[in-house]
C-alpha positions as CSV (number, residue, x, y, z in Angstrom):
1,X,-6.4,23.4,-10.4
2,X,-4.0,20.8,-11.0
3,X,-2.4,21.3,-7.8
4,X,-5.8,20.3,-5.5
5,X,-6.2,17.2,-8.1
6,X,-3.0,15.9,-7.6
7,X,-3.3,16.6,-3.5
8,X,-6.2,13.8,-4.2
9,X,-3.4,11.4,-4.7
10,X,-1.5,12.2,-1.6
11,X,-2.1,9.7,1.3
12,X,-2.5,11.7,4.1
13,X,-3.7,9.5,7.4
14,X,-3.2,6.0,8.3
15,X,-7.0,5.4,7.2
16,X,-6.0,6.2,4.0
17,X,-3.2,3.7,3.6
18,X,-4.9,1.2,5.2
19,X,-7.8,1.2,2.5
20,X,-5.4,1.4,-0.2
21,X,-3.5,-1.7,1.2
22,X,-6.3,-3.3,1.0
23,X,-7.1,-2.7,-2.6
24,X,-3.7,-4.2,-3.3
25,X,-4.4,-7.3,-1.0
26,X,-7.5,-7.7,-3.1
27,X,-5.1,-7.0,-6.4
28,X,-2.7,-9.6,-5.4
29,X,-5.0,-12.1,-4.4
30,X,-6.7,-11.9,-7.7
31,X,-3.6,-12.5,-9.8
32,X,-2.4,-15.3,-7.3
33,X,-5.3,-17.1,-7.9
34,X,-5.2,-16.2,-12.0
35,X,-1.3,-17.8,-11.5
36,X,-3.0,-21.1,-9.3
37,X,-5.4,-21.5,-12.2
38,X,-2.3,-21.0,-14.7
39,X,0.3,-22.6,-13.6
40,X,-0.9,-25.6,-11.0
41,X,1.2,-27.0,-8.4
42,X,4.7,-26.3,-7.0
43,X,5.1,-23.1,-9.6
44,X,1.9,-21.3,-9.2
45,X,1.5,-21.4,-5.2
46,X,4.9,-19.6,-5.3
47,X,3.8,-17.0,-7.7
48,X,0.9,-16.8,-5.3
49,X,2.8,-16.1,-2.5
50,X,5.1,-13.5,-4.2
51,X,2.2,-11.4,-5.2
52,X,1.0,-11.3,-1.3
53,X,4.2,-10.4,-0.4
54,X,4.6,-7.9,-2.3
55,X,1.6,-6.3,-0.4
56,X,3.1,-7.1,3.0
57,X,6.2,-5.0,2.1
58,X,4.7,-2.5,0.2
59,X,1.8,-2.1,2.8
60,X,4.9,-1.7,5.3
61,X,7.0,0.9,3.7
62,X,3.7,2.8,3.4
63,X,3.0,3.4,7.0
64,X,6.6,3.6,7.7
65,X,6.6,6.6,4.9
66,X,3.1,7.8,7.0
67,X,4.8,8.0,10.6
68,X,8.1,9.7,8.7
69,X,6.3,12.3,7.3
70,X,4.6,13.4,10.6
71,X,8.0,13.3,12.2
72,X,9.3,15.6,9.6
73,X,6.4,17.5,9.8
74,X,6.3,18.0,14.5
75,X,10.2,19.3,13.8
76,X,9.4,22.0,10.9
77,X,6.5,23.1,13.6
78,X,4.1,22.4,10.7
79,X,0.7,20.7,12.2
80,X,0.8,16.7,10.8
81,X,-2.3,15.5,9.2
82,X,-4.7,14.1,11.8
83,X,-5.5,10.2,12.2
């Protein structure tokens, strides 16, 4: 039982990590603008922009993870997850 939950938390396609990107745009954005409101100027557009960053490269390692794991997976001869 806990083996199918925890396969609920495994992203599997590039669908997948594209929507879960997107919640952490939508994240970031929200806490950028909480650090505009917070800290005005200079300061809080730079805090801004190192919270959407942090999506950009976290939103890149995840598809790079995605196509790695279906390389790994064509030379085992095990069928990769379909698109």
């Amino acid at each position: 039982m806990l083996h199918k939950l925890g396969r609920l938390f495994v992203i599997k396609n590039r669908f997948e990590a594209f929507v879960i990107i997107y919640a952490l745009a939508l994240g970031a954005t929200a806490r950028g603008s909480a650090y505009l409101a917070e800290y005005p100027g200079f300061g809080g557009k730079l805090l801004f922009l190192a919270t959407t960053g942090a999506v950009f490269l976290a939103g890149a390692k995840i598809l790079d993870c995605i196509k790695l794991e279906r390389e790994v997976a064509e030379l085992r001869g095990q069928t990769p997850p379909v698109d």
